[in-house]
Each structure stands twice: as structure tokens, then as C-alpha cells.
C-alpha positions as CSV (number, residue, x, y, z in Angstrom):
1,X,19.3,-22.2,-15.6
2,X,22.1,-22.0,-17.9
3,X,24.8,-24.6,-19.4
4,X,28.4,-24.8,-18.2
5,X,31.7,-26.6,-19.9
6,X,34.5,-28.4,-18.6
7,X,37.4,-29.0,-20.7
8,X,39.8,-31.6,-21.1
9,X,42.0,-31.7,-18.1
10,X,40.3,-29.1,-16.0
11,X,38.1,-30.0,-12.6
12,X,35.0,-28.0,-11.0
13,X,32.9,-28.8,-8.2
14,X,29.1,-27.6,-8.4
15,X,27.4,-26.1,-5.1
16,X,23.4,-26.5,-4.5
17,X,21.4,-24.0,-2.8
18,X,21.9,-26.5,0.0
19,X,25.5,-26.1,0.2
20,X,25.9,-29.9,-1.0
21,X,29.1,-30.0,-3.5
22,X,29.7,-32.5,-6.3
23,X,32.9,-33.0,-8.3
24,X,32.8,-32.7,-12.3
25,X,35.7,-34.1,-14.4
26,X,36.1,-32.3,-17.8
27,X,35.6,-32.8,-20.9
28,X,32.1,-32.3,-19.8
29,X,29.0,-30.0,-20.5
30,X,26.6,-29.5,-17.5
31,X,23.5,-28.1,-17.1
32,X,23.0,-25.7,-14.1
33,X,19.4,-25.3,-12.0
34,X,20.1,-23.3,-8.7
35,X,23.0,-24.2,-8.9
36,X,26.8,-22.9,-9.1
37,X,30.1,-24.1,-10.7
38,X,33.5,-23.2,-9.0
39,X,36.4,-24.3,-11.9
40,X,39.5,-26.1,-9.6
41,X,42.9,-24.5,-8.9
42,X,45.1,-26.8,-10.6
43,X,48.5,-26.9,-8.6
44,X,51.6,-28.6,-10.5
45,X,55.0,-30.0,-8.8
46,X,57.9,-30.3,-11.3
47,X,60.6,-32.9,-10.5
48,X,62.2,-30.7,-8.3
49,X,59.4,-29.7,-6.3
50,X,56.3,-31.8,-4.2
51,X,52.9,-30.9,-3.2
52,X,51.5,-30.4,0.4
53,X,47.9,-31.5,0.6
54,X,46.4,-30.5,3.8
55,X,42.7,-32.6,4.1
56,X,39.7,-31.3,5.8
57,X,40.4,-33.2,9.1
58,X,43.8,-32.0,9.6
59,X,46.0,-35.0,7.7
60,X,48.7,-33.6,5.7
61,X,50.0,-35.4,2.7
62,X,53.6,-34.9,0.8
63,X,53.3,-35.5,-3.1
64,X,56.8,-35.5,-4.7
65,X,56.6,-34.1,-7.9
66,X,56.4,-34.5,-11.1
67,X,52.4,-34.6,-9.8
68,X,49.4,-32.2,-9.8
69,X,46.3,-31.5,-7.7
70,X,43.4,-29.8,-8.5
71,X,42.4,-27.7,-4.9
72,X,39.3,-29.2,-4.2
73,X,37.3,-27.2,-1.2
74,X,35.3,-30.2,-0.8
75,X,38.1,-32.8,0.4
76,X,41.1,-29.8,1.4
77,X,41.8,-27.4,3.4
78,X,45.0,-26.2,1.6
79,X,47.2,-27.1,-1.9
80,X,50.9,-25.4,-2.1
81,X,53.8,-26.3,-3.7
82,X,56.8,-26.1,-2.2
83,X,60.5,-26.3,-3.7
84,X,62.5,-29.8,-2.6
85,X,65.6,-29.6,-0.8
86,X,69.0,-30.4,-3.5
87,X,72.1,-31.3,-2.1
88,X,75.2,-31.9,-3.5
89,X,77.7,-34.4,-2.3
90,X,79.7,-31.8,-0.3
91,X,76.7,-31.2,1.8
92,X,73.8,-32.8,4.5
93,X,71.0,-32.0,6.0
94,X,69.8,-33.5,9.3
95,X,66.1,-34.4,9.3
96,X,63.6,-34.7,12.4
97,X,60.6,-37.1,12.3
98,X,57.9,-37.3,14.9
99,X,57.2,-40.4,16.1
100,X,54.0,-41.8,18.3
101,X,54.0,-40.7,22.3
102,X,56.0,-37.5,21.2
103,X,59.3,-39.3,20.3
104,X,61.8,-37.7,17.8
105,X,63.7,-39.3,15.4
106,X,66.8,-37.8,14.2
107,X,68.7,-39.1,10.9
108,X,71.3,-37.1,8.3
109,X,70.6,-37.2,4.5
110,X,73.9,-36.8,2.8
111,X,74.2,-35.6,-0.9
112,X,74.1,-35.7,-3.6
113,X,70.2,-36.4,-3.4
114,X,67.1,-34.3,-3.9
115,X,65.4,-34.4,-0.9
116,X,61.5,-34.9,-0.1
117,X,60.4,-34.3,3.6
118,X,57.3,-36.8,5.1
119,X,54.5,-35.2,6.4
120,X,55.9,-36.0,9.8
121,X,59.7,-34.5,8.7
122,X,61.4,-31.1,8.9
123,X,64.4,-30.3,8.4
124,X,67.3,-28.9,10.9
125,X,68.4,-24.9,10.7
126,X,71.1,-23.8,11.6
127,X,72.2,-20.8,13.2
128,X,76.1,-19.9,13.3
129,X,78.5,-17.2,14.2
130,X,79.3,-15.5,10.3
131,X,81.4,-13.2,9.2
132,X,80.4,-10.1,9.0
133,X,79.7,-8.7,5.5
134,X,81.3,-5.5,6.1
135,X,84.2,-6.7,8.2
136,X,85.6,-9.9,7.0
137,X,87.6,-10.4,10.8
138,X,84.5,-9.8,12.7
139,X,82.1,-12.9,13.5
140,X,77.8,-11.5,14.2
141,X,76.4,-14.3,16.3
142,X,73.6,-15.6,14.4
143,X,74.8,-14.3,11.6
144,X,74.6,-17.6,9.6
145,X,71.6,-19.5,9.0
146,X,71.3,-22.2,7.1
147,X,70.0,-26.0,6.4
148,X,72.6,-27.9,4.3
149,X,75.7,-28.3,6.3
150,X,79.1,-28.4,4.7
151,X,81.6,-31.6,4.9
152,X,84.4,-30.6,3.2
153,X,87.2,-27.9,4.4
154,X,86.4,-24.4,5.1
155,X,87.7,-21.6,6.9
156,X,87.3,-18.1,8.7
157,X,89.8,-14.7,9.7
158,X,89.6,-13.8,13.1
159,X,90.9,-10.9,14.6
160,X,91.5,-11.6,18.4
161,X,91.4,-8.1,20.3
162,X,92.7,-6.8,23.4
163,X,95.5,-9.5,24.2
164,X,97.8,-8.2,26.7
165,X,101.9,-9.2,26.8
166,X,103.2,-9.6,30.2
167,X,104.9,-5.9,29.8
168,X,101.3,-4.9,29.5
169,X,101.0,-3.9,25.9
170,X,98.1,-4.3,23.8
171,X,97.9,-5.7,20.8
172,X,95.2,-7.9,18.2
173,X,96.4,-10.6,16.8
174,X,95.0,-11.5,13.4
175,X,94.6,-15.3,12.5
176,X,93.1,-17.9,9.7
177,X,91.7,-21.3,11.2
178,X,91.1,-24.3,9.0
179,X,89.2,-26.6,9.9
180,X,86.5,-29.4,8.8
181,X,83.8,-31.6,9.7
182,X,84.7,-35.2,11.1
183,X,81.7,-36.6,13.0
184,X,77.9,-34.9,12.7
185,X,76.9,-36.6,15.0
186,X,79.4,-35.7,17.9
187,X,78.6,-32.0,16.8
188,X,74.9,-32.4,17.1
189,X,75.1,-33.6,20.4
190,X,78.2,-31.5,22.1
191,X,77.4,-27.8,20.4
192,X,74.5,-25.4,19.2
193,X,77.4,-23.2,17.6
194,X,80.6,-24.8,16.4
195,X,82.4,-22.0,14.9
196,X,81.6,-19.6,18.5
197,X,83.1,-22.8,19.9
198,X,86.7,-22.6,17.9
199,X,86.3,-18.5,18.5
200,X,86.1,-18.9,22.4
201,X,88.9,-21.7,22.3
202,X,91.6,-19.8,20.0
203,X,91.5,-16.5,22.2
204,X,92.1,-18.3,25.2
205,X,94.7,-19.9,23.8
206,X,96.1,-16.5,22.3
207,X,95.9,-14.4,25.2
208,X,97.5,-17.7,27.4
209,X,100.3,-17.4,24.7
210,X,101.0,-13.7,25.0
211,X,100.6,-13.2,28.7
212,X,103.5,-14.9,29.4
213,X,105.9,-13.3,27.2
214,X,106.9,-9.2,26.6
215,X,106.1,-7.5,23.8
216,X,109.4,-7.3,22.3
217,X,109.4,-11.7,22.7
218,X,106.3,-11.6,20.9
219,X,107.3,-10.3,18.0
220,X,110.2,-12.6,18.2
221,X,108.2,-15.7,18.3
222,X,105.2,-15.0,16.0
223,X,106.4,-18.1,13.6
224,X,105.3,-20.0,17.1
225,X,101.7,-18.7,16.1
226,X,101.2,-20.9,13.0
227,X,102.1,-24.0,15.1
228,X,99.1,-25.8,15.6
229,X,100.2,-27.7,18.9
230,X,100.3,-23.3,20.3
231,X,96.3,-23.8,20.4
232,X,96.2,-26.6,22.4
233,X,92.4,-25.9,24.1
234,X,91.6,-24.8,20.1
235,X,92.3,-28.4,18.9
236,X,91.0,-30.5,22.0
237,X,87.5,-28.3,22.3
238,X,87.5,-29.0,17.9
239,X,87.5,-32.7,18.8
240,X,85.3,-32.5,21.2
241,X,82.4,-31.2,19.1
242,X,83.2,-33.2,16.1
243,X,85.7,-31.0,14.0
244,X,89.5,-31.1,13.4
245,X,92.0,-27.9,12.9
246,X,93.8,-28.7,10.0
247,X,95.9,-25.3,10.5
248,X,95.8,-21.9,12.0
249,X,97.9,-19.1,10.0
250,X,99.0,-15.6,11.9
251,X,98.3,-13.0,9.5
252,X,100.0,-10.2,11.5
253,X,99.0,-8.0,14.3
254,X,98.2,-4.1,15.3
255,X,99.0,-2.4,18.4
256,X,97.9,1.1,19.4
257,X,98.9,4.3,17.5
258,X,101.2,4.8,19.7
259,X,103.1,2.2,19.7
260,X,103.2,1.6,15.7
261,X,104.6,5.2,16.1
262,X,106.8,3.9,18.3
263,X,108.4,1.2,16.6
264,X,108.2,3.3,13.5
265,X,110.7,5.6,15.2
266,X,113.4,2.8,17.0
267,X,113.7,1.1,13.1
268,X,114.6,4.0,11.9
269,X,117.1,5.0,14.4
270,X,118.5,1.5,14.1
């Protein structure tokens, strides 16, 4: 037998012997007989954050902060907070909602917004070819993950390797695509991977290009290489999944050892 307080703006549930659990509201003083007090977690959401309440029979609620919730063992299972999603106006997120019978809705939140997920809702990740830190011409699939999607113009260096002339010479041709997002949608629904998309399209057009001219025109017709209408499959495959090629720059290119050897030696007999 003993005497328990409450405060102010704390909660506490008391267990019997029986296991039967009543809630207590503080400021409060109670008086204990085979009987034990279990003081509540509170758990507080800022405006920037929301709560996930997950009941005793498996119904989840989504409280957007600023909010709080004291854990009670009696009525939940769980209490967490979790961070909201903030997106500025150059970004958007594309949200998934289950629906009755197993449907799925799809919609895009654009910025700028802080966003709150329903309990039904998550929230789209994507995973993109990325550059590779160490290699800034080298793309890792799945090397990019991420949720808020970019809409304004971006761009990537690509190194594509192995091209052969007609003379057979090899050579990489190093190139800088910009491009940006026109239609979400269309890329939802036509591509898992956008940028292994543009990658796939601008070495076919590359090695189309340089098959069907000798080395030594190559390097004659290199300007031709920062034409965009050169990358014809690049541009039409970009509209296809909902992007546009503002530009593609050639940064140069690298042949064997050899060969730079080579050239090295005719320049300077010239």
C-alpha cells in the first residue's frame, strides 16, 4: 500500500493483480493496494514531424504534428514519430494510396509543401543510374536512390567506351547531356530508370556515328558531336519517357597509348 503522484501534464495507467489497467490523468495523487503504476511515454511531433499511432487491433493512425501522445499499452500497440516529407518547388514526390479490393491510387505532390502521408499512403523511391563518387564519367546502376524527384534542369558526363571508326580504331568519346523533366507521368509509365535510358540511347547513337567514318574523319567532324539532331535515337527515346535533351556537349576523347603516341609523333613531324 503506498501513495503515488501524477503531475501536471504527465499520464500513467495502474495494473491490478488481475491484469485490469486504468488510465490516471495528472495532477493527481493515488493511493496504491496490490496494485502498480506505469507513468506514460509521452511522444511529441513538432510542425515538421507527425505521429504514427498503431491501435491494438491493427488500425494505424497519422497525427500531423504539432501534436503529442502519451504511449498507452492499454489502447496501442506502438507510438513513433516520424520526420515529414519538405519539398521545395523544384521537386515532387509521387504518392501511392491503397484503395478497397486491392486498387492503387497513384497521384504527384508537387512543392513547395510539407508533406503528411495517410495511413493508407507511401511514398515512391526511386532508384537511378548515379554517378560514381570516385569517377565522375562512370554511372553505378542503382547508385541513386531517392524520393523527391527534380523538375528543373540537370545534367550528367558520360564517357562512352569502346566505339570503333570504320578504319577500326578505338576510341571513348567523352560527352555532357542536358536534359530535364517534361511529363511525370509519361516517365512513370514508360521507364523504371530514365537516366540508363538516355545512357543506352547516346552510345548507340555514338558508335552509329563513328562507324561510319575513319578515324582521321572523326577528328575532323567532332563539332558534328555537339549537334543535338547527331543523337537522333537519344532525343526520340527522351520523349518517349517524358524528358527533353536540351543539349549534349563533346568534351574530347582518348584513344589507346598507342595511338596518342602516334599522333604525338605525325604533329610534330608536320
Amino acid at each position: 500500500m503506498k501513495f503515488k503522484t501524477v503531475l501536471e501534464g504527465q499520464e500513467a495507467v495502474i495494473l491490478n493483480y488481475l491484469g485490469e489497467g486504468r488510465l490516471v490523468k495528472g495532477p493527481q495523487r493515488v493511493f496504491l493496494f496490490r496494485e502498480r503504476l506505469q507513468y506514460l511515454k509521452k511522444h511529441t511531433a513538432d510542425p515538421y514531424q507527425y505521429i504514427v499511432v498503431k491501435d491494438r487491433d491493427g488500425l494505424v493512425q497519422h497525427k500531423p504534428g504539432p501534436c503529442f501522445v502519451f504511449n498507452n499499452p492499454l489502447l496501442y500497440e506502438s507510438v513513433t514519430v516520424k520526420e515529414s516529407t519538405k519539398i521545395d518547388a523544384n521537386h515532387l514526390i509521387v504518392v501511392y494510396k491503397r484503395l478497397k479490393e486491392s486498387d492503387v491510387e497513384r497521384r504527384v505532390v508537387q512543392g513547395p509543401t510539407v508533406f503528411v502521408p495517410e495511413a493508407e499512403e507511401w511514398i515512391h523511391t526511386f532508384t537511378w543510374h548515379g554517378t560514381d563518387p570516385l569517377e565522375k564519367t562512370r554511372m553505378i546502376p542503382g547508385q541513386s536512390v531517392f524520393q523527391k524527384l527534380a523538375v528543373i534542369p540537370d545534367q550528367f558526363y558520360y564517357n562512352v567506351k569502346d566505339v570503333r571508326t570504320q578504319d577500326d580504331t578505338m576510341i571513348t568519346v567523352k560527352l555532357m547531356l542536358f536534359y530535364e523533366l517534361k511529363d511525370v507521368t509519361k516517365m512513370l509509365n514508360t521507364t523504371t530508370d530514365p537516366i540508363a535510358d538516355m545512357i543506352n540511347a547516346v552510345c548507340a547513337d555514338v558508335i552509329a556515328f563513328a562507324g561510319k567514318v575513319s578515324f582521321e574523319e572523326f577528328l575532323n567532324r567532332t563539332q558534328i558531336l555537339s549537334d543535338i539532331s547527331t543523337f537522333p535515337q537519344l532525343t526520340q527515346r527522351a520523349d518517349k519517357i517524358g524528358y527533353s535533351i536540351q543539349k549534349v556537349v563533346f568534351r574530347g576523347y582518348h584513344a589507346s597509348d598507342s595511338l596518342q603516341v602516334k599522333l604525338c609523333l605525325c604533329r610534330v613531324v608536320l
